[in-house]
C-alpha positions as CSV (number, residue, x, y, z in Angstrom):
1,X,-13.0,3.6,9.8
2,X,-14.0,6.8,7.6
3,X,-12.2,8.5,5.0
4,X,-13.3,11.6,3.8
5,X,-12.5,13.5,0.6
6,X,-11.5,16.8,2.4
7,X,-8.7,15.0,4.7
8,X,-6.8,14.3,1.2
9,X,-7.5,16.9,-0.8
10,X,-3.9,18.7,-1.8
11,X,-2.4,15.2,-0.3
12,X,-0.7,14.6,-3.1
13,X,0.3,17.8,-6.1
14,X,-1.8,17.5,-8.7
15,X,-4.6,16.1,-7.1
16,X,-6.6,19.1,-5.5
17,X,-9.9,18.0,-5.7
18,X,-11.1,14.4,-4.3
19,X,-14.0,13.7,-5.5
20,X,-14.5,9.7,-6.0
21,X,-16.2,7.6,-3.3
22,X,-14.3,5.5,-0.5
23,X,-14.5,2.3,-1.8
24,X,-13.4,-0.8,0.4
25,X,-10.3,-3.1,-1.4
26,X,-8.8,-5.9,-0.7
27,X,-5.4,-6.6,-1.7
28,X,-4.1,-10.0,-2.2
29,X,-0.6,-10.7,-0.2
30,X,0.7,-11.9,-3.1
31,X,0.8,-8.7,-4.7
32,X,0.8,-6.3,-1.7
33,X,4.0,-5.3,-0.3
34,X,5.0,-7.0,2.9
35,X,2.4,-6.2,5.6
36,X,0.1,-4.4,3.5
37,X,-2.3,-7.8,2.4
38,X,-5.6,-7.2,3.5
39,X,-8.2,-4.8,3.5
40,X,-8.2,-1.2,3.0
41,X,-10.5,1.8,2.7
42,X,-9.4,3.6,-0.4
43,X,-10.3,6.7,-2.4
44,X,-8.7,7.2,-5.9
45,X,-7.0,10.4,-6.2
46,X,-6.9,10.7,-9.6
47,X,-5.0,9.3,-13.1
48,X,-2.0,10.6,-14.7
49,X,0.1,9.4,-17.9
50,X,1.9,6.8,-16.3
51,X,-0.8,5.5,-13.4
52,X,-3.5,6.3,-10.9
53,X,-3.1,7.3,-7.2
54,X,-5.6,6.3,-4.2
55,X,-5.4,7.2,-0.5
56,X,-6.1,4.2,1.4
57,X,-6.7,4.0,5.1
58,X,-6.3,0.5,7.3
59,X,-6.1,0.2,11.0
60,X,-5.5,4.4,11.7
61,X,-2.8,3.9,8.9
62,X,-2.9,6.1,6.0
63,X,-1.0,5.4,2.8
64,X,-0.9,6.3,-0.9
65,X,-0.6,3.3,-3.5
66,X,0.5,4.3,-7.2
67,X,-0.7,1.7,-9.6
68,X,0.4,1.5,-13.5
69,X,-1.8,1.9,-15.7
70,X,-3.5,-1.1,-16.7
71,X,-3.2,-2.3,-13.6
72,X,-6.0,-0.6,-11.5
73,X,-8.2,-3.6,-10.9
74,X,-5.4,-4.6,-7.9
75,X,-7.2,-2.0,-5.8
76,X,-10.4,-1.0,-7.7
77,X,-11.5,-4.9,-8.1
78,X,-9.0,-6.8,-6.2
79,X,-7.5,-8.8,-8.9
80,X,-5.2,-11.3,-8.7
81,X,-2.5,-10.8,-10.9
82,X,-1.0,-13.8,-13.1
83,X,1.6,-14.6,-15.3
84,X,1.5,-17.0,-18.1
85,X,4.6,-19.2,-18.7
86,X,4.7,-19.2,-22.3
């Protein structure tokens, strides 16, 4: 499984120009929408005011996550996120 830079370049407006590194993530199923757990092959598109974009790739499937800011360590460390109860 390979994603390259050039098969998501002008994927997404605003984002012309890929030019991070595939990275592999793994995201946690109790974050990840239903039957997207597991691990991907992503490539982050770029950052905006409200979040960043990546273009991951898992099993021929190809879809773009939109994290908020703050929150890119889902995909770019595979955090865990918790919630404290106070």
């Amino acid at each position: 499984m390979e994603l390259l830079p050039k098969s998501v370049s002008g994927l997404v407006s605003g984002y012309p120009d890929v030019t991070s590194k595939p990275f592999r993530a793994i995201l946690h199923r109790s974050v990840a929408p239903k039957d997207f757990g597991g691990e991907w092959l992503c490539t982050k598109l770029g950052c905006g005011g409200w979040g960043c974009a990546y273009c991951c790739e898992q099993s021929g499937g190809v879809v773009v996550f939109k994290v908020p800011r703050g929150y890119e360590g889902i995909i770019e460390s595979s955090d865990i996120l918790t919630v404290s109860e106070n």
